[in-house]
N, C-alpha and C positions, 0 to 999 in steps of 0.2 A: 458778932465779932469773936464769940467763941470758939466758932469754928475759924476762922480766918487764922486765931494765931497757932490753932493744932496745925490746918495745913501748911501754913508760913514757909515750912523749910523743904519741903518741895518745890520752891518757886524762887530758881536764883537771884531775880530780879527784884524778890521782895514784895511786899502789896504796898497795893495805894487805893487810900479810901478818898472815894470822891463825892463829897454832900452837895446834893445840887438843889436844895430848898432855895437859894440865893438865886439860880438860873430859870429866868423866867421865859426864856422863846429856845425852840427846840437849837437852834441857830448856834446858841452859846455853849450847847452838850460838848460837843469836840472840843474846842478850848479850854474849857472846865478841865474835862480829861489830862490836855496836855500840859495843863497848870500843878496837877496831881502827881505824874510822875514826870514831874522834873524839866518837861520841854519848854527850850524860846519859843515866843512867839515865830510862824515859821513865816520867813519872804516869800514869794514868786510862787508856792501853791500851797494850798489850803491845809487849816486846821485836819481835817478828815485825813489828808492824804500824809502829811507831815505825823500824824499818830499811827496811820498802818505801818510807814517804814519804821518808825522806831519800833513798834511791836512787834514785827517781824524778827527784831536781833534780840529781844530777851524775854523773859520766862517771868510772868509775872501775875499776879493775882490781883484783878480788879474789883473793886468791890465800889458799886452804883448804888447810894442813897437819897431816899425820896425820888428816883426817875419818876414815878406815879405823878408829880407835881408839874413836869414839865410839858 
């Protein structure tokens, strides 16, 4: 996390830590994700694709805790 808040301010969009010890099937990654920086639930297509368009418009710094467990 040390390094995250050095870089912090190169990343207008801010970071979001996302712990996924609680995500037990690969399935709930994406949602997780979208829960972290801030997205609704998306309608009519999927977690995956409703997280590349939003990440496509902003600058942000993700940081994935415990993946190893998923």
């Amino acid at each position: 996390m040390p390094l995250a808040r050095q870089e912090a301010a190169r990343f207008p969009g801010g970071v979001a830590f996302v712990d996924l010890t609680t995500v037990g099937d690969v399935t709930d990654v994406y949602p997780a994700i979208c829960r972290a920086v801030g997205l609704r639930e998306p309608t009519g297509i999927s977690s995956e694709d409703h997280l590349h368009a939003a990440l496509r418009q902003i600058r942000l710094l993700l940081l994935l805790d415990n993946f190893e467990q998923v």
